[in-house]
VOVO-43346 format. One record per residue: residue in one letter; x, y, z of N, C-alpha, C, O, CB in turn. Coordinates in Angstrom, 1 decimal. Each point is the difference from the previous one (the first is absolute). Glycine has a CB too. Layout:
BEGIN
A; X; Y; Z; X; Y; Z; X; Y; Z; X; Y; Z; X; Y; Z
...
This chain:
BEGIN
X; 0.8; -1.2; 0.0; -0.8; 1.2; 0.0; 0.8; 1.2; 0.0; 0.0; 0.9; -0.9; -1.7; -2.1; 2.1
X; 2.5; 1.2; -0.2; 1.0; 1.4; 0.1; 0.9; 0.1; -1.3; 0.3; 0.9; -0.7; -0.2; -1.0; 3.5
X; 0.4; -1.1; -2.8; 1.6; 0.2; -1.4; -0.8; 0.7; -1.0; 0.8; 0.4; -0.9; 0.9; -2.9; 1.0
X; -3.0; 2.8; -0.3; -0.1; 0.7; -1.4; -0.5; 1.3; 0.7; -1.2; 0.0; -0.3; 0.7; -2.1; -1.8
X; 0.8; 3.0; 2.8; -0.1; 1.0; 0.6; 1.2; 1.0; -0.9; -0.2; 0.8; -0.9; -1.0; -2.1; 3.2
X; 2.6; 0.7; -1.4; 1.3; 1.1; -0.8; -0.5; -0.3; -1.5; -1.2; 0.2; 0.3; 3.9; -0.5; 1.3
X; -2.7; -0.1; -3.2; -0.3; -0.3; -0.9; -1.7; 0.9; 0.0; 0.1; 0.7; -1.0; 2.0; -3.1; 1.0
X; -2.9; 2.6; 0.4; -1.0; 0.5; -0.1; 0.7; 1.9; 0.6; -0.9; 0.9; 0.1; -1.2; -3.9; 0.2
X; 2.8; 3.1; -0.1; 0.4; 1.2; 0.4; 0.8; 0.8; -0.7; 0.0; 1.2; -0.2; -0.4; -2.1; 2.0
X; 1.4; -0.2; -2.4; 1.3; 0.5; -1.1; -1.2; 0.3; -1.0; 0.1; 1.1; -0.6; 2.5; -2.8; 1.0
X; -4.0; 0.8; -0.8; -0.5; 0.3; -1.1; -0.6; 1.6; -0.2; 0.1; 0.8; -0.9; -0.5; -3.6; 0.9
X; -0.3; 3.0; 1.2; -0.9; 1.3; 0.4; 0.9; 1.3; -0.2; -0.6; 1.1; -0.4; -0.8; -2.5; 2.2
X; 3.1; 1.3; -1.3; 0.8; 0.5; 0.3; 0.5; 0.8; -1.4; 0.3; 1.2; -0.2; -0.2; -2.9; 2.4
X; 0.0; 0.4; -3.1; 0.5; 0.2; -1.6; -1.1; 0.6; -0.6; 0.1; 0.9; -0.9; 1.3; -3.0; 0.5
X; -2.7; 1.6; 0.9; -0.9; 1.0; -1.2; 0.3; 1.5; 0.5; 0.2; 1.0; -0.7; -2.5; -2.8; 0.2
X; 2.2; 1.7; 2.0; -0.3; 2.2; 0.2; 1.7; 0.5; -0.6; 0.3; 1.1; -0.3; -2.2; -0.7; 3.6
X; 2.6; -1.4; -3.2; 1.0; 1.0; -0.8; -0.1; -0.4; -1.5; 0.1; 1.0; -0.7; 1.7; -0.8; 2.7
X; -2.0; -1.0; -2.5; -0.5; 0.6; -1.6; -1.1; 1.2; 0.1; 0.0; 1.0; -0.8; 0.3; -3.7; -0.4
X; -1.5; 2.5; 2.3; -1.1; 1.4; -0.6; 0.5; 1.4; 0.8; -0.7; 1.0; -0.2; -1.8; -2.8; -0.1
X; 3.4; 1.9; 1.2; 1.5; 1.1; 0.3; 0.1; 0.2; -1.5; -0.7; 0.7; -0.8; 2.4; -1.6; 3.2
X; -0.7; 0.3; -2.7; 0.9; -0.1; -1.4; -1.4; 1.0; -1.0; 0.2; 1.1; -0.5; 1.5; -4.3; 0.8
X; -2.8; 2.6; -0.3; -0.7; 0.3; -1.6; 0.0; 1.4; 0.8; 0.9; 0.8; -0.2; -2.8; -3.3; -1.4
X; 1.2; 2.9; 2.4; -0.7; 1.1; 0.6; 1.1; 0.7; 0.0; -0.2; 1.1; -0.4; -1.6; -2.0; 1.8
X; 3.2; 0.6; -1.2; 1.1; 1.3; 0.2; 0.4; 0.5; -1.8; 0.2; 1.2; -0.4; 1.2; -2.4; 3.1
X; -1.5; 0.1; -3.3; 0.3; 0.3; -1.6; -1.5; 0.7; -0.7; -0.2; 0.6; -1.0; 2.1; -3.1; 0.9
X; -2.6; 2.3; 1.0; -1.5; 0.9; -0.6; 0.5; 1.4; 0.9; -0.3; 1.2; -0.1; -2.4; -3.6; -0.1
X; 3.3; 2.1; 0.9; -0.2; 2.3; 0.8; 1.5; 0.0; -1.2; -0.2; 0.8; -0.9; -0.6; -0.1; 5.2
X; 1.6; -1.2; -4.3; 0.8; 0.7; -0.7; -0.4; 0.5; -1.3; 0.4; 1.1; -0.4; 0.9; -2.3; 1.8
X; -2.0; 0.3; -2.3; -0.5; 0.1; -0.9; -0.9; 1.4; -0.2; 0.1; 0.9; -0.9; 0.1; -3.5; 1.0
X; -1.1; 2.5; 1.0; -0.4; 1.5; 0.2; 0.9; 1.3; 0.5; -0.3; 1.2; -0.2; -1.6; -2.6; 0.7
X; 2.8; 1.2; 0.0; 0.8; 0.8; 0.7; 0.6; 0.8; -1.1; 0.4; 1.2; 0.1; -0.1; -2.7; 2.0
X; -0.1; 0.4; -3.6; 0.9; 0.3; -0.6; -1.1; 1.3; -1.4; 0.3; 1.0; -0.6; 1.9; -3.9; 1.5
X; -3.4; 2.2; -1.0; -1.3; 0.8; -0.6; 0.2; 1.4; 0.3; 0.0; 1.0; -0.8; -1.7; -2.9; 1.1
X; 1.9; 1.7; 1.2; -0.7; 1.6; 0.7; 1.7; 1.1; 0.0; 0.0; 1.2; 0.1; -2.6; -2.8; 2.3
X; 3.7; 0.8; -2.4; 1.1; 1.1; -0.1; -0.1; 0.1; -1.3; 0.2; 1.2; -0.3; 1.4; -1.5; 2.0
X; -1.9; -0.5; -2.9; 0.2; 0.6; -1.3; -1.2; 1.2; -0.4; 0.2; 0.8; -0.9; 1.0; -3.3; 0.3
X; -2.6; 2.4; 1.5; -0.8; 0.8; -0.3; 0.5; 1.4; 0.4; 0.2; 1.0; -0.7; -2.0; -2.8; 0.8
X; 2.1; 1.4; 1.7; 0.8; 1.4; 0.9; 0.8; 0.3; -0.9; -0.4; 1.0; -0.5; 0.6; -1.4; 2.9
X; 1.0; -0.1; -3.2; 1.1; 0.9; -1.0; -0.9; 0.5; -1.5; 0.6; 0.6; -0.9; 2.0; -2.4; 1.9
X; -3.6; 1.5; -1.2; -0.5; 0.5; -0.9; -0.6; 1.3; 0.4; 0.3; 1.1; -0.5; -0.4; -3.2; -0.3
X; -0.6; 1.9; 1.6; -0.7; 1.1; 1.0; 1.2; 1.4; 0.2; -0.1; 1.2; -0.2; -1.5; -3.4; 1.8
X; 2.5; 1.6; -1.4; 1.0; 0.8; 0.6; 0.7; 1.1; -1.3; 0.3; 1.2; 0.0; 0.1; -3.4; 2.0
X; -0.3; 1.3; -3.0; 0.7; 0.6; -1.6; -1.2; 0.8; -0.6; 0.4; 0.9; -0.8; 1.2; -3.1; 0.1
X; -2.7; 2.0; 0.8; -1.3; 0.9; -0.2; -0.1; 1.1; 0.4; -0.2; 1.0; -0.6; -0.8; -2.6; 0.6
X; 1.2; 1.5; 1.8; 0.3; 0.9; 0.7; 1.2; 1.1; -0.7; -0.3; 1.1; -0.3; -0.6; -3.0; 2.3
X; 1.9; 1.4; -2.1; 1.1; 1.3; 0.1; -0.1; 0.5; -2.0; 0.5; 1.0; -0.5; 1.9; -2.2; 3.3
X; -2.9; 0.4; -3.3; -1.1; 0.1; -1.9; -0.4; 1.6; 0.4; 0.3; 1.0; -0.5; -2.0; -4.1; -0.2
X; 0.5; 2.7; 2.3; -0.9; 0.9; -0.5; 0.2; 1.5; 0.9; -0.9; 0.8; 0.1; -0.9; -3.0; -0.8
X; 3.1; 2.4; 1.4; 0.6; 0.8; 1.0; 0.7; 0.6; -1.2; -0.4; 1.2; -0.2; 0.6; -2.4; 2.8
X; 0.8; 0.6; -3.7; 0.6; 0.8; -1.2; -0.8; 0.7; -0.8; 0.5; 1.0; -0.4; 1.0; -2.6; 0.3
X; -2.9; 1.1; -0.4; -1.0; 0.7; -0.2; -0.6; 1.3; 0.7; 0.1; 1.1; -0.7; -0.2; -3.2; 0.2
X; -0.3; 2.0; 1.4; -0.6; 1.0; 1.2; 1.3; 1.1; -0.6; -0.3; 1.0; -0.5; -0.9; -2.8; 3.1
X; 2.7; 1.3; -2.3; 1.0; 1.1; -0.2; 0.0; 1.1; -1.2; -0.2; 1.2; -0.1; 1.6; -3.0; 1.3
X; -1.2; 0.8; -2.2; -0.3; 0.4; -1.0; -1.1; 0.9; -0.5; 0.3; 1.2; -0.3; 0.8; -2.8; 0.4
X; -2.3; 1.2; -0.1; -1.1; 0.9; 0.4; 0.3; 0.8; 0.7; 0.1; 1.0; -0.8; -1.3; -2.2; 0.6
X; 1.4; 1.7; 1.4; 0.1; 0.8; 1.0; 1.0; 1.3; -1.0; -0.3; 1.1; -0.5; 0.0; -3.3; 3.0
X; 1.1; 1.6; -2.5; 1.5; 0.7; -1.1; -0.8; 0.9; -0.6; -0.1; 1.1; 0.4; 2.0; -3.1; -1.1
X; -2.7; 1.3; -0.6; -0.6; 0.7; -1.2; -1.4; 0.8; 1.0; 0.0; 1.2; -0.3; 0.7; -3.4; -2.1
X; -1.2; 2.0; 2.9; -1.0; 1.0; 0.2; 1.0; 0.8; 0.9; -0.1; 1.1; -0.6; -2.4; -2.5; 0.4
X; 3.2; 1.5; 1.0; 0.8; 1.0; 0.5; 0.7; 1.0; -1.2; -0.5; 1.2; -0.1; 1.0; -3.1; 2.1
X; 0.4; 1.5; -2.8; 0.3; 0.4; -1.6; -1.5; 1.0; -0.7; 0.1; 1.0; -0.6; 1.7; -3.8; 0.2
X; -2.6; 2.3; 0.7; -1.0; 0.5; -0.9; -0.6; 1.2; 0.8; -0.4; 1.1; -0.5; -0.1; -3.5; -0.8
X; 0.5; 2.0; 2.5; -0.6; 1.2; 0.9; 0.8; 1.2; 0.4; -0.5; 1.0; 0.5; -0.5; -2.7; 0.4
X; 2.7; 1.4; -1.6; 1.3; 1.1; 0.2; -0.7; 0.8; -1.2; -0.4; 1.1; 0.3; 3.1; -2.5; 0.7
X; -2.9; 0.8; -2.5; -0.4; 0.5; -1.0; -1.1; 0.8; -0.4; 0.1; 0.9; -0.9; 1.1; -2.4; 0.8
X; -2.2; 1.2; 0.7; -0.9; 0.6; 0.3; -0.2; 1.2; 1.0; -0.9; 0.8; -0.2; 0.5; -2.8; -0.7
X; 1.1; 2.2; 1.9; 0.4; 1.3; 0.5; 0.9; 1.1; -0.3; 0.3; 1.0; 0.6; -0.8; -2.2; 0.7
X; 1.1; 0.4; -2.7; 1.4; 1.2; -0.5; -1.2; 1.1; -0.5; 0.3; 1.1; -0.5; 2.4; -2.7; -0.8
């Protein structure tokens, strides 16, 4: 009765670390989704700050010209 106790434990033991294993390769999997979205986010970001400048520049420029 008991000898198949250790053997019923190694088995229980091996599955939670294979479903560890899947579950850590699924956050990474996501982990790796969500920094490529954040660095997208981020290059958009300083896109649309060069913008804003620029603009800012020309209506500044246009507003010198219009007061000569």
């Amino acid at each position: 009765g008991s000898s198949h106790l250790p053997q019923q434990l190694k088995f229980t033991t091996s599955d939670s670390c294979d479903r560890i294993k899947d579950e850590f390769q699924l956050l990474q999997a996501q982990y790796h989704s969500l920094k490529l979205e954040c660095d997208k986010l981020a290059s958009e970001k300083s896109e649309m700050q060069r913008h804003y400048v620029m603009y800012y520049e020309m209506s500044y420029g246009l507003n010198i010209e219009m007061h000569k």
